[in-house]
C-alpha positions in Angstrom: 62.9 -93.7 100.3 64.5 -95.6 97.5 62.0 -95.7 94.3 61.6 -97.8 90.9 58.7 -97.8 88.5 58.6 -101.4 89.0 59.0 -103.5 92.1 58.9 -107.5 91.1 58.2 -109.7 94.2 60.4 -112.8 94.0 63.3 -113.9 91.3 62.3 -116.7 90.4 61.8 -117.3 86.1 58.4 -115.6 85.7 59.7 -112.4 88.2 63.4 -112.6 85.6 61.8 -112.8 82.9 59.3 -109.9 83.9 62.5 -108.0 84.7 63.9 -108.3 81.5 61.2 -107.2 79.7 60.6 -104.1 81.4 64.4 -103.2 81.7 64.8 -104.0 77.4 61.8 -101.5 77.5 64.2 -98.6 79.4 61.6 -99.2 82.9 63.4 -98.5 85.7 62.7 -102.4 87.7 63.9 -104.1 90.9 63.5 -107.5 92.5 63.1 -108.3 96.0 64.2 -112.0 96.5 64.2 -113.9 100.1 67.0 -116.1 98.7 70.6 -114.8 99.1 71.6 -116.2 96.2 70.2 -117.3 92.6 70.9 -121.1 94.2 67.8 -123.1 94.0 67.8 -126.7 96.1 66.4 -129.2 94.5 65.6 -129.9 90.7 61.7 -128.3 90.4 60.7 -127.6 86.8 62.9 -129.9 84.7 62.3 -128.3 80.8 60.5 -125.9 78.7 58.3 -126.6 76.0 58.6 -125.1 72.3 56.6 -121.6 72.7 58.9 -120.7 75.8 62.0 -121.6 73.4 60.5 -119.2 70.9 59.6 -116.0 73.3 63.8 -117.1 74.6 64.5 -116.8 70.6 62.5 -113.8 69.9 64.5 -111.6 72.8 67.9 -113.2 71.3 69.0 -115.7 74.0 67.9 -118.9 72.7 70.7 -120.2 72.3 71.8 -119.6 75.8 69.7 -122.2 77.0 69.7 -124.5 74.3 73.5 -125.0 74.5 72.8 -126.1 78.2 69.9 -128.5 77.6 69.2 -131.7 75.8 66.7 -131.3 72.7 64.5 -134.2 73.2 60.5 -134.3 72.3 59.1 -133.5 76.1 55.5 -132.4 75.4 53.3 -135.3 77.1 50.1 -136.2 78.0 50.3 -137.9 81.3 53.3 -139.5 79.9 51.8 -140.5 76.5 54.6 -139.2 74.4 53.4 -136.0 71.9 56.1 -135.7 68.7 56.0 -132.2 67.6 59.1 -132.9 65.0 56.5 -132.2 62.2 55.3 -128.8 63.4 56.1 -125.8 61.6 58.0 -124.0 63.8 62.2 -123.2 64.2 62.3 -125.6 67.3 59.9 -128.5 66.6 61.5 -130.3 70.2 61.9 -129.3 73.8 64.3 -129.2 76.1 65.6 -130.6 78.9 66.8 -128.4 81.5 66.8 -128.3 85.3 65.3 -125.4 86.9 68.4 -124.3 88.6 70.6 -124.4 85.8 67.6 -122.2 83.7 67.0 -119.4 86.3 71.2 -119.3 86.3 71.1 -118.3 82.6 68.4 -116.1 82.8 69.6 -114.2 85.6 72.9 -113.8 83.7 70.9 -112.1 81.5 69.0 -109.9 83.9 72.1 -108.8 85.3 73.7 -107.2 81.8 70.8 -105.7 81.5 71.5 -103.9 85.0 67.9 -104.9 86.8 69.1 -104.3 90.6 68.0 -107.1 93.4 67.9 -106.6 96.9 68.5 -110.3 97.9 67.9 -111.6 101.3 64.4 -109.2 101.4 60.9 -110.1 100.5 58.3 -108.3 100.2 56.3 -108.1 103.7 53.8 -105.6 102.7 52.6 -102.8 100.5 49.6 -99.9 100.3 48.9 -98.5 97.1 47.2 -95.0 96.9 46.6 -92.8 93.6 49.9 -91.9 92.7 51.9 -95.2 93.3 52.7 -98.1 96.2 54.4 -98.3 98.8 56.6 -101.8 99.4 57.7 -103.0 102.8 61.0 -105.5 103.1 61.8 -107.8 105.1 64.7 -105.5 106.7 62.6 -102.5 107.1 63.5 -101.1 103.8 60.9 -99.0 102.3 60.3 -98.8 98.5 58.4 -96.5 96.1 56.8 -97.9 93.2 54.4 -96.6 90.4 53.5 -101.1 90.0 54.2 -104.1 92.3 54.2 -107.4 90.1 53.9 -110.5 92.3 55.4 -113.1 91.3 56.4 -114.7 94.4 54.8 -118.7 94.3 51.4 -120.5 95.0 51.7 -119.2 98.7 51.8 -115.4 97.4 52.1 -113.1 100.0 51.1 -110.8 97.8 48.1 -112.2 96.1 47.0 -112.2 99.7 47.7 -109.0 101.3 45.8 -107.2 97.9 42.7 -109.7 98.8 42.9 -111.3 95.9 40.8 -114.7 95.7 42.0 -118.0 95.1 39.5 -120.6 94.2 39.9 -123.5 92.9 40.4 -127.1 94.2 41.6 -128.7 97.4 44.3 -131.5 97.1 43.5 -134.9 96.6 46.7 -136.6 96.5 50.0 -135.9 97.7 53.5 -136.4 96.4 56.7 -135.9 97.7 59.8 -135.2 95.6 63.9 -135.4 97.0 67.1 -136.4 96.5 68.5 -138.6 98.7 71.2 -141.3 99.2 70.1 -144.5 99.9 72.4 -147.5 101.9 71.2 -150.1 99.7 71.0 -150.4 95.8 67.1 -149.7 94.7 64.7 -150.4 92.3 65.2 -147.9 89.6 63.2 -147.2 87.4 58.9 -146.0 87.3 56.0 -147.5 88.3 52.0 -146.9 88.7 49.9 -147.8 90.9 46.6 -147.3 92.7 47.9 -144.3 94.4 50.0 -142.5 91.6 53.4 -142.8 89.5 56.8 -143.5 91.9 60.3 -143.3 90.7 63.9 -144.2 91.9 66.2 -142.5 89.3 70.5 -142.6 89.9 71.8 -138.9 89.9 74.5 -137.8 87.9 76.9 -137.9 90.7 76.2 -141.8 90.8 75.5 -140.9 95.0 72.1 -139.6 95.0 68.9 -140.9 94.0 66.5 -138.9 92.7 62.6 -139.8 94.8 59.1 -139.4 93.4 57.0 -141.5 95.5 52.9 -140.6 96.4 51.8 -140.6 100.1 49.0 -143.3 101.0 47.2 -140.6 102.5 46.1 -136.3 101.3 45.7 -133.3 104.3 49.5 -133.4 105.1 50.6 -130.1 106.4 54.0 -129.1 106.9 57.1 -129.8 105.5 58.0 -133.3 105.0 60.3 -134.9 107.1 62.9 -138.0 106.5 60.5 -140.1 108.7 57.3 -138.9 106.2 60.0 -139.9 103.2 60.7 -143.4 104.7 57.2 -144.5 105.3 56.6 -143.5 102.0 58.8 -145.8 100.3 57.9 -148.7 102.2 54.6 -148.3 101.5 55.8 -148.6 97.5 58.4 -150.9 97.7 58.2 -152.6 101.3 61.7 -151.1 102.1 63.5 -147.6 102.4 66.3 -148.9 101.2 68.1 -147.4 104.1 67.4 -143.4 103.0 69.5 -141.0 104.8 71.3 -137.7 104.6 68.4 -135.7 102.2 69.6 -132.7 100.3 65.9 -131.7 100.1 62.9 -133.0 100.2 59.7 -131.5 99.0 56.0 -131.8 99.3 53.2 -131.1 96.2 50.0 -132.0 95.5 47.0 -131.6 92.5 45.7 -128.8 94.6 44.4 -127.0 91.4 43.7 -122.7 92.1 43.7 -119.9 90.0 44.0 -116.2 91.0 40.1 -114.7 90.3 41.9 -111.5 88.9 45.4 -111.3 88.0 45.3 -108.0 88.8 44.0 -105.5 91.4 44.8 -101.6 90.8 48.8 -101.8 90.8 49.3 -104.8 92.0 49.7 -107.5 89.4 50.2 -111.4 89.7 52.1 -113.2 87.4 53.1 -117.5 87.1 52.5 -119.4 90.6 51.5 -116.3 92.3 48.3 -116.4 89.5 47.7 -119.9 89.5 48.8 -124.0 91.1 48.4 -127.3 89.8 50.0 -130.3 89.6 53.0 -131.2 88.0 52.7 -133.6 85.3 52.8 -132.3 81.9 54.9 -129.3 82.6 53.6 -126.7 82.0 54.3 -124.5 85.4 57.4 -122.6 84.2 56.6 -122.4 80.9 53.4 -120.4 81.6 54.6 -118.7 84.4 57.2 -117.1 82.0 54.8 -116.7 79.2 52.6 -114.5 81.6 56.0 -112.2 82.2 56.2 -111.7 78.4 52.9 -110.6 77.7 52.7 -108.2 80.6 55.8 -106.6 80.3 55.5 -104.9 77.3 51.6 -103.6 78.4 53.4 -102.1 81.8 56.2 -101.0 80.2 54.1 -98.9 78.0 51.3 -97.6 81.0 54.6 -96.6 82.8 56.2 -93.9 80.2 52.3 -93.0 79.5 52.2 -94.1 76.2 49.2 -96.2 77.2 46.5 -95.4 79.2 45.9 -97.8 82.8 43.3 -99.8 80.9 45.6 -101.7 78.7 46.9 -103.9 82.0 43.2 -104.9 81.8 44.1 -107.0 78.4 47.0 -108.9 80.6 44.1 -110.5 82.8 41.7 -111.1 79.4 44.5 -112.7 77.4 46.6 -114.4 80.0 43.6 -116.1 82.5 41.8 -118.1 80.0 45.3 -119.5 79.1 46.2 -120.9 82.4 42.5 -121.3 83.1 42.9 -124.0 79.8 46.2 -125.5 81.5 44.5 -126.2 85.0 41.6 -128.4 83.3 43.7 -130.4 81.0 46.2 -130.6 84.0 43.2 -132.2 86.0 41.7 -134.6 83.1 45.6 -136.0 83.0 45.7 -136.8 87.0 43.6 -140.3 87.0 46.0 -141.2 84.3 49.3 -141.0 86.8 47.3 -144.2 89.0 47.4 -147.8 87.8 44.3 -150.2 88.1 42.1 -152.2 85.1 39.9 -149.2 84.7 42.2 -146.6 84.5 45.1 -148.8 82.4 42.3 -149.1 80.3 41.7 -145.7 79.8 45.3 -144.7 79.5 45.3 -147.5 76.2 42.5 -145.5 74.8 43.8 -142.2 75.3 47.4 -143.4 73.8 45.4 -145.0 70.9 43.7 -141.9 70.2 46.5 -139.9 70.5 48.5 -141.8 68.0 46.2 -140.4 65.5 47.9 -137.7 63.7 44.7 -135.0 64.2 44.2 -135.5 68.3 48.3 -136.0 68.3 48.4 -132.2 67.2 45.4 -130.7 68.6 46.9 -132.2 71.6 50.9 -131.2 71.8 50.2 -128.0 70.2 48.0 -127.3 73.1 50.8 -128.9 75.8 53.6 -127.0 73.8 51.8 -123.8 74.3 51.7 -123.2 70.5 48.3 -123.3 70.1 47.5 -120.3 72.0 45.2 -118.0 70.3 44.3 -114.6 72.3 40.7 -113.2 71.2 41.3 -110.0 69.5 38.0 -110.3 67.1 37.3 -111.2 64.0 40.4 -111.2 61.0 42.7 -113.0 59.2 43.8 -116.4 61.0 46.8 -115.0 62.1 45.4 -112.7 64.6 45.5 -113.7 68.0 47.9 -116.0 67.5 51.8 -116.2 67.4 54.2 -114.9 64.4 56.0 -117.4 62.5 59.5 -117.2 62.7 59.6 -116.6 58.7 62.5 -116.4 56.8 62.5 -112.6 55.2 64.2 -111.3 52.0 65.3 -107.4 52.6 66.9 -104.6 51.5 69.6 -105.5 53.9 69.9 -108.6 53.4 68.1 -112.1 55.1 66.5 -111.2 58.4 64.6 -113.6 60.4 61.5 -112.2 62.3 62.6 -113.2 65.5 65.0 -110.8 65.3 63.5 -108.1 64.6 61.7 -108.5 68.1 64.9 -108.7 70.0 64.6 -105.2 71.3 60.5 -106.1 72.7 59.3 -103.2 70.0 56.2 -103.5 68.1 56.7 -104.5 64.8 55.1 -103.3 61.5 56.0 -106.1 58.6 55.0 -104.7 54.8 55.1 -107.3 52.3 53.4 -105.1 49.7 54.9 -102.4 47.6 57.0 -100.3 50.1 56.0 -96.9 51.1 52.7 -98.1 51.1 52.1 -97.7 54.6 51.9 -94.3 56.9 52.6 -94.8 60.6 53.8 -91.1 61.3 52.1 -91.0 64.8 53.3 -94.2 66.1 56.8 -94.1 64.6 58.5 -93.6 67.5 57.4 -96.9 68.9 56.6 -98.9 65.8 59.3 -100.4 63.8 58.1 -100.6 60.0 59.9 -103.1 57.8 60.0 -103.6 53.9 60.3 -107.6 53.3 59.5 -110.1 51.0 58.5 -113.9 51.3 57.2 -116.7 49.2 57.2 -119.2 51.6 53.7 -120.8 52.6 52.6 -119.5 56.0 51.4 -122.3 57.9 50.6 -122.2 62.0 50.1 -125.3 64.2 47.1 -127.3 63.8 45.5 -124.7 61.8 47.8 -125.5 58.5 48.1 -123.0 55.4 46.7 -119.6 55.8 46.4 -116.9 53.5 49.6 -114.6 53.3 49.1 -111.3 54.3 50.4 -107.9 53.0 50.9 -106.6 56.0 51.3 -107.7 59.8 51.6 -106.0 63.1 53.5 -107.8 65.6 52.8 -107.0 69.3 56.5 -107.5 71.3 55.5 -110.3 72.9 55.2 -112.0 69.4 51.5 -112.3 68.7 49.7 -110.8 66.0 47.3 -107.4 66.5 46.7 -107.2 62.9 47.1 -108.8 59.6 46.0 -106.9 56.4 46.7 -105.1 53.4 47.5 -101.3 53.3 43.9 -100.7 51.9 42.6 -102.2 55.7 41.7 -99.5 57.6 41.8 -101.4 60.5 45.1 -100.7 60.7 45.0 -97.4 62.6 42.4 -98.6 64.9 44.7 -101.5 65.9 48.3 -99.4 66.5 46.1 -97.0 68.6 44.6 -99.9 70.8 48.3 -101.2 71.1 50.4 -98.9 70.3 
C-alpha cells in the first residue's frame, strides 16, 4: 500500500495551495485529481482579491501571477465599485485572472516543489481508525494516510462519506454560464432585470461569446443542455441569436451552505468542499485558498508532532466564522443583481452610501479579505489580524517581511534592543530577527496603531503576539503555536 502523511482530495486552487504548504513544510503530500490534466473548461473564478495577492507574495510567487493578470480595482459590492488604491497595503488593486490560467501557475509551482498527483483517480472512499486513514481511488488503488484534506467542490464526496452536515440554504435562482458561438451578432453588453444580471461579452478569439443569462424558473436538476441555454436567451432578449457548438456550459445557483465542522477526526474540509454560495463578489477562490494557508501550517506541525491533535481544532475556530461572514454578505448582495423600482432604489442607496469614504472601507476591506481579524484574545491591535508588509532596516541589509515568510516558518520580529529576547526551546522552529522601522504601522480600516517591540508572525501571516520583551505573554503564545 502506497503511503503519504497527507492525502489532498481534488487539485483544484484550495487542494494546490494546501499542497504547497505542507510540501514547503517538508510533509510528505499527494493529490488525487479526477481530471487528467491541470486543463479546466470554462472560465469559473475570474480574479483574486488583495489578501490572496498577499498570502501569493508572502510564499514568494507573486509575481508569478501578477505578470499574467491585469491589476485593475475588482473588489465589489454587487457591482458597486469598491477602490482600495488608498489602503495601506503593497497591492492596493486586484487582479484579473481566469481560473485556468491561475491553477496553471500554481501547479507550476506545486510541481518544483515535488508534490506527486495521481491524475485520473478520485477519491471514492476512506475509513480512518487510531493510527491513520485509509483512501480508496477510483482505480482500486489503496492509500495510507496519517490526514485526508477534502478539498474536492460543493458536491464533496468527502464531506459526505465522513457525515459531515451541510446546512444552509436551498437555491432560489438559477444561472447558467458558457461560451458559445452565436450565428448572428448580439447584444453585447449587461443588463438587470426582474430575474437577475445577463451578459453577452465577445471572447478574445473574436468567435465565442461569453453567456451569463438567469433561468425564468429555480429546481433545475442536471446539467444544462443547449436547448435549456436557448430558451434562456429568448426569454432575455426574445432571440438565441442562433447559439450553437458550446464549449461548455454550466449551471449555478445562490444555494448558500456551509460545512457544520470543517473537520471530523482526520478528515479535514477545505474551500467549496467547506462551504457554496453564489458568485457575485468573488470571493469563492480567494477563500478557498485562504482556508489552505491557514491549515497547512497547523497540519504540517500535528504531523512531525510538534503540535499536539488539538491545534487542527483552531483551523475550524479561525477559518468558519470567516466564510460564515462571506455567505451573509454574499446573500444581502443577491436582490441587488434583479432590476425593478424597489430594488434600483435600493441599489442607489447602497451606492450612495458606499461612496462615503468610512462604509467605502469597512466595506472593500471586508470584500478584499483584509479585514480579517482571527480572535486570539485581548492585546495589542495587531493581534488576530494580518502583518504588514513593512519595510525593515537590518543588519543585512533592507528586508521586507514578506520575505521572511517565504519558507511558511514562524517568525519572531525584535524591534527592541537585540538580544533582548530568549527563544531557546522554540529555535528550531522560530526564526528571530533583529530589525528596525520608523514607519507608521497602520492596518485597514482600523488606521494607526501603536508600534510594537516585538511581533510573532504565525506562517500564514497573522499575528499571535505583539509585545515588548518585558510581556510575558510571549512564552505562553510560542507554546500555543509553536
Amino acid at each position: 500500500m502506497t503511503g503519504h502523511a497527507v492525502v489532498i482530495a481534488g487539485a483544484g486552487p484550495t487542494g494546490m495551495m494546501l499542497a504547497g504548504e505542507l510540501a514547503l513544510a517538508g510533509i510528505d503530500v499527494a493529490i488525487a485529481e479526477r481530471r487528467v490534466s491541470q486543463d479546466l473548461v470554462g472560465s469559473r473564478a475570474r480574479g483574486l482579491h488583495s489578501r490572496t495577492i498577499e498570502v501569493l507574495d508572502q510564499r514568494g510567487i507573486a509575481d508569478r501571477f501578477l505578470s499574467q493578470g491585469t491589476v485593475a480595482q475588482v473588489a465589489g459590492f454587487s457591482g458597486i465599485r469598491l477602490d482600495i488604491s488608498d489602503f495601506p497595503t503593497r497591492h492596493p488593486y486586484g487582479l484579473a485572472l481566469l481560473q485556468d490560467r491561475f491553477e496553471e501557475i500554481l501547479a507550476g509551482w506545486v510541481s518544483e516543489l515535488g508534490v506527486p498527483v495521481y491524475r485520473g483517480r478520485e477519491v471514492t472512499g476512506f475509513a480512518q481508525d487510531g493510527t491513520g486513514i485509509d483512501v480508496e481511488l477510483s482505480n482500486g488503488q489503496p492509500l495510507r494516510a496519517d490526514y485526508l484534506a477534502g478539498c474536492d467542490g460543493g458536491r464533496s464526496l468527502i464531506r459526505k462519506a465522513a457525515g459531515i452536515d451541510f446546512p444552509g440554504w436551498d437555491p432560489s435562482v438559477s444561472s447558467m454560464i458558457a461560451e458559445v458561438e452565436m450565428g448572428e451578432e448580439p447584444a453585447f453588453g449587461i443588463r438587470k432585470d426582474e430575474n437577475g444580471t445577463q451578459a453577452l461579452a465577445s471572447l478574445d478569439d473574436g468567435k465565442r461569446v461569453g453567456v451569463v443569462v438567469s433561468e425564468r424558473y429555480a429546481g433545475q436538476t442536471g446539467e444544462p443542455t443547449l436547448g435549456d441555454l436557448s430558451r434562456a436567451l429568448i426569454a432575455v432578449w426574445g432571440t438565441d441569436y442562433g447559439v450553437h457548438n458550446p464549449t461548455w456550459i454550466s449551471r449555478f445557483t445562490d444555494m448558500t451552505r456551509q460545512a457544520a465542522s470543517y473537520r471530523k477526526g482526520r478528515v479535514l474540509l477545505a474551500g467549496d468542499a467547506a462551504h457554496v454560495h453564489y458568485p457575485v463578489g468573488g470571493q469563492g477562490l480567494n477563500i478557498g485558498v485562504q482556508d489552505a494557508v491557514n491549515l497547512g501550517w497547523k497540519l504540517a506541525q500535528v504531523v512531525k508532532q510538534i503540535s499536539p491533535d488539538s491545534l487542527l481544532d483552531t483551523y475550524h475556530a479561525e477559518r468558519h466564522p470567516v466564510a460564515a461572514r462571506v455567505l451573509r454578505t454574499n446573500m444581502a448582495q443577491i436582490p441587488l443583481t434583479r432590476s425593478d423600482a424597489r430594488i434600483d432604489a435600493l441599489r442607489d442607496t447602497m451606492t450612495e452610501l458606499l461612496s462615503m469614504d468610512e462604509p467605502r472601507k469597512r466595506f472593500a476591506a471586508m470584500m478584499s479579505g483584509l479585514d480579517i481579524h482571527y480572535d486570539l484574545g485581548e492585546g495589542h491591535p495587531l493581534l488576530g489580524r494580518r502583518m504588514p508588509d513593512l519595510d525593515l532596516v537590518t543588519a543585512g541589509g533592507p528586508l521586507r517581511v514578506f520575505t521572511l515568510l517565504h519558507d511558511a516558518r514562524t517568525v519572531l520580529l525584535n524591534l527592541g534592543e537585540p538580544g533582548g529576547l530568549d527563544i531557546t526551546p522554540w529555535a528550531d522552529r522560530v526564526r528571530l530577527i533583529d530589525a528596525k522601522y520608523a514607519g507608521t504601522w497602520e492596518l485597514p480600516v482600523l488606521g494607526a496603531v501603536p508600534a510594537p517591540a516585538a511581533v510573532l508572525i504565525r506562517p500564514d501571516g497573522y499575528v499571535a503576539w505583539a509585545g515588548d520583551q518585558a510581556d510575558p505573554g510571549l512564552p505562553d503564545a510560542l507554546t500555543t503555536w509553536c
